[in-house]
N, C-alpha and C positions, 0 to 999 in steps of 0.2 A: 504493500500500500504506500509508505515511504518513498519508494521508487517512481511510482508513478505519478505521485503529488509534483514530485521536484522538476519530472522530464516534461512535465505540460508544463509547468511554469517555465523553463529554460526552450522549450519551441514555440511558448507565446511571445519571449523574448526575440530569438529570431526570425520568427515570422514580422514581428514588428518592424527589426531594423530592415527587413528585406522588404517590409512595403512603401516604408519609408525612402529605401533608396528608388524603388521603383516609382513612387510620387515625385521625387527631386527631378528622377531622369523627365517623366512627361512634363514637369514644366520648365526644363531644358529645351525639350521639343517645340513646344508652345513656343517660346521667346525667341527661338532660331527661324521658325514661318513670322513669325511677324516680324522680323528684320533688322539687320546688323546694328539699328540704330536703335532701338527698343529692348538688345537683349545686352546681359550684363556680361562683363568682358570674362567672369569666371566660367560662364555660364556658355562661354563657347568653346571652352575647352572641346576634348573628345571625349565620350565619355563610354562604355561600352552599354551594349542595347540590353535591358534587362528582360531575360525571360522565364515564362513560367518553369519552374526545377522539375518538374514531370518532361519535357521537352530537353532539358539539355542529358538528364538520363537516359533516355531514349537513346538520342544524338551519341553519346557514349557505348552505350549496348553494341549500337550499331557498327560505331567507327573499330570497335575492340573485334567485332563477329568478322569484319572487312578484312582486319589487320591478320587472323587468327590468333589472338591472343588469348590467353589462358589467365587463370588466376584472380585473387580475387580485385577488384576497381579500387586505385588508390582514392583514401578517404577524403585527400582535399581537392579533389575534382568531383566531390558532391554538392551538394547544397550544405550550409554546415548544420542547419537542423536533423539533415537527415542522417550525418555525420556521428553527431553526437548521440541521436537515439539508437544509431549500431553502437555504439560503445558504451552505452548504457547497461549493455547483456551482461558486460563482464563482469570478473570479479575484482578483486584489489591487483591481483598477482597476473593475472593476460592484461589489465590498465596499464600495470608497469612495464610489462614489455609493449603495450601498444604505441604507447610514450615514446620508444624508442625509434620509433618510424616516423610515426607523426606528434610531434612533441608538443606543440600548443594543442592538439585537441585531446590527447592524453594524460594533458597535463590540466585538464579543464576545471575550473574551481568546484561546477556545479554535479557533473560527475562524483568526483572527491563526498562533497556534500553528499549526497544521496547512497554512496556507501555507508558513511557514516550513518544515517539516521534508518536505514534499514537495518545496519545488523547490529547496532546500537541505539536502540529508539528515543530513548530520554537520559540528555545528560544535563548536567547545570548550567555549565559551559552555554549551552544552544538557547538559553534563553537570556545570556550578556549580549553587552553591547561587543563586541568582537573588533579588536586594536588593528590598526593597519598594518599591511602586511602579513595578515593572520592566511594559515594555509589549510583548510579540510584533509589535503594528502596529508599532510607533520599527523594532523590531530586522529587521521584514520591509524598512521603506525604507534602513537602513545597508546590510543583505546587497544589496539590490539597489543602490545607490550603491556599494558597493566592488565588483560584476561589471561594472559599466558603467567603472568604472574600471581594473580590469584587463584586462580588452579595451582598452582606450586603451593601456595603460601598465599592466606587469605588476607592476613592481618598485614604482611609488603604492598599484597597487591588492592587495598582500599588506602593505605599511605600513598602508593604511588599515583593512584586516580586524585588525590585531593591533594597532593605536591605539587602538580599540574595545573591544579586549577579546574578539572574535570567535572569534579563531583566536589559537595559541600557535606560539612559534617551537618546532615540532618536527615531525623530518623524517616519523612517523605522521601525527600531528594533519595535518598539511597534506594528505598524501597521501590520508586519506580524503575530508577535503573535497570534495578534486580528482573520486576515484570517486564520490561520492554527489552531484554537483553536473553538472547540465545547462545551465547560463548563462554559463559559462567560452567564451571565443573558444578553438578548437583549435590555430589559428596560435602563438597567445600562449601556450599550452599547451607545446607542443613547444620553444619556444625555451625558457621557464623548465626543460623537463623534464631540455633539453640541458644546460643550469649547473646542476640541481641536481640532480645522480643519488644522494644520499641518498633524494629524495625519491621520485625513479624507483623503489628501489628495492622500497620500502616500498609505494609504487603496484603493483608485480609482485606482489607477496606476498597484495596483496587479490584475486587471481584466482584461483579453484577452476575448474581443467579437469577434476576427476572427472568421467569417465565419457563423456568430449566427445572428437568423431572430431575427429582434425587439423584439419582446414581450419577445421570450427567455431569450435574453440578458438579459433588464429588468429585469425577474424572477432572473435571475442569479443575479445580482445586491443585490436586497432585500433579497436573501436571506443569503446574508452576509452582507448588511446593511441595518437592518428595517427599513422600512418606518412607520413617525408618523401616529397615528391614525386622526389626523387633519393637514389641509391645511395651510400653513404657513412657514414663512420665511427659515424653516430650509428643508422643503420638497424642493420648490423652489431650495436649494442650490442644494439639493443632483440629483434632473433632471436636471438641468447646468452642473453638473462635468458629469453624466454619458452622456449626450449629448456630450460632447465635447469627452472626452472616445470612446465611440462610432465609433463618427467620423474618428477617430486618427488608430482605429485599423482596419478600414473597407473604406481606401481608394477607390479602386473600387468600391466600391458599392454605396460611393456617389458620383464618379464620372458619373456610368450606371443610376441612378434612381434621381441622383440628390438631393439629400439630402446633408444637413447641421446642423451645432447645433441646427441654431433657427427651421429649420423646426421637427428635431428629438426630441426635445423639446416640441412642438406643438402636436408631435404624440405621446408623451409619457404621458400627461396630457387630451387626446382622450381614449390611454388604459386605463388608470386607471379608468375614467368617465364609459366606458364602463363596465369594471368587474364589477364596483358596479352596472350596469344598469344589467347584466346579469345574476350576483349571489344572488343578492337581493330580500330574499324571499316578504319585502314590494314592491320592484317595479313591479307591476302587469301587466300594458302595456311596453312591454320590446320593447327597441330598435330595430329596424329591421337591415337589412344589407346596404340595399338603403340610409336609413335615415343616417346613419354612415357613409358612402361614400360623402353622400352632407355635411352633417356639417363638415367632417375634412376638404373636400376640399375647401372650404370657408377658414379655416383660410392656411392652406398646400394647396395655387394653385399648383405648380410644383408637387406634388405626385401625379402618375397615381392613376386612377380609380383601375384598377387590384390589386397592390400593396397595398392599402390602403383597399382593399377588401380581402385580404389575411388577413391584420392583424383583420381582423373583425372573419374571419373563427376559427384562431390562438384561440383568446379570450372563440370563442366559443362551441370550442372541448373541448381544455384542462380546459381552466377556468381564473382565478383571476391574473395578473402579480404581487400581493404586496402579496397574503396568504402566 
């Protein structure tokens, strides 16, 4: 989404300067039919005929098919909008070698930009006023030096983001990072998330379950904050905040069916039991549907029958709420 925000903005830019040169050229034209005495002396320069960039591709096609040439059409014999949206495909590391061909459009600020904020979605930095001379490429190889870094070493690599200037010590600022960021090690995740539950918390708060059946949710949950491989004080915390989450974003629905924390709580420690009863290639006798319907409702009276038989189906189509 990132990507494509940035590259409309950077072809309305070109488009712009390219109609613009295209306006200047016809009232060159204009002023040179009305006559040497009328038209201004810059303005009779020569100026070359502007045309539509579908026509001079063409024109190129052709001249290359005539030639028998092979290979792929060098980029600054395009239009440079169309230039820059092929080089938009790339990734950081074919930029730097494309760079080395064509070096102004490789080296293009807004390119740079749109790495950035796709595989880094929210940093502190992107919302400063930004010093002259400031480079997206410098700022795409820090972000990627401090994720290589905190994967090593958590506690270096959130020093090295806020030595920069990257990221601000605040327990938001970080948290969205964390959700707008796919380059983060999950391991290294968890342990920092277990010492900083400011930061936890404010990580919960960026999740909208409007509208989203339990088990979904859930999955949506862990998959931006893993869940431990064992049971214990820290999993507990993180089914309380998304219980309460939950709740918070999905009025009606506990008001219709009747749910609460502690019951949402109840059913989310029922799913989990269940994926491992149902993905478990050791669990040989697998849970039925019936049998899952009687034990959650023992501890969740108030959840229908139907409702609690849904999320049995849910588990059992798609699969696993923590994989």
């Amino acid at each position: 989404m990132g990507q494509g925000l940035w590259r409309v903005v950077r072809n309305q830019q070109l488009q712009q300067q390219y109609s613009e040169q295209c306006y200047l050229q016809r009232d060159r034209e204009r002023s040179r039919r009305a006559g040497p005495s009328l038209a201004d002396p810059l303005q009779q320069r020569h100026t070359p005929q502007c045309q539509v960039p579908g026509t001079d591709i063409s024109h190129l096609l052709r001249v290359r098919k005539g030639k028998d040439e092979h290979g792929f059409i060098d980029l600054e014999m395009l239009p440079p909008e169309l230039s820059i949206t092929i080089l938009s495909y790339l990734n950081a590391t074919d930029l730097c070698l494309a760079s080395c061909v064509w070096q102004d459009l490789g080296n293009d600020e807004y390119l740079w930009q749109g790495l950035c904020k796709s595989t880094w979605g929210h940093c502190s930095i992107y919302n400063r006023r930004l010093p002259s001379g400031f480079s997206y490429r410098k700022l795409y190889m820090e972000l990627d030096e401090g994720s290589l870094t905190f994967n090593a070493n958590l506690q270096e690599g959130i020093s090295y983001f806020m030595s920069r200037g990257i990221l601000v010590d605040h327990p938001k600022e970080i948290a969205k990072f964390i959700f707008y960021t796919r380059m983060l090690n999950w391991k290294m995740l968890r342990v920092y998330l277990d010492e900083r539950r400011d930061v936890l918390d404010e990580l919960v708060t960026l999740h909208n379950f409007s509208n989203q059946f339990l088990p979904n949710a859930l999955r949506d949950f862990f998959r931006h904050i893993h869940a431990p491989e064992e049971r214990g004080e820290y999993l507990e915390t993180l089914i309380t905040k998304f219980s309460h989450r939950f709740c918070a974003c999905n009025p009606t629905l506990v008001q219709d069916v009747g749910l609460s924390p502690d019951a949402v709580y109840v059913l989310c420690y029922s799913l989990i039991l269940l994926s491992i009863d149902l993905t478990s290639p050791h669990v040989k006798n697998k849970m039925s549907k019936r049998e899952f319907i009687r034990n959650t409702r023992r501890a969740a009276q108030n959840i229908s029958e139907d409702f609690v038989g849904h999320l049995y189906d849910n588990i059992y189509l798609i699969g696993h709420v923590a994989a």
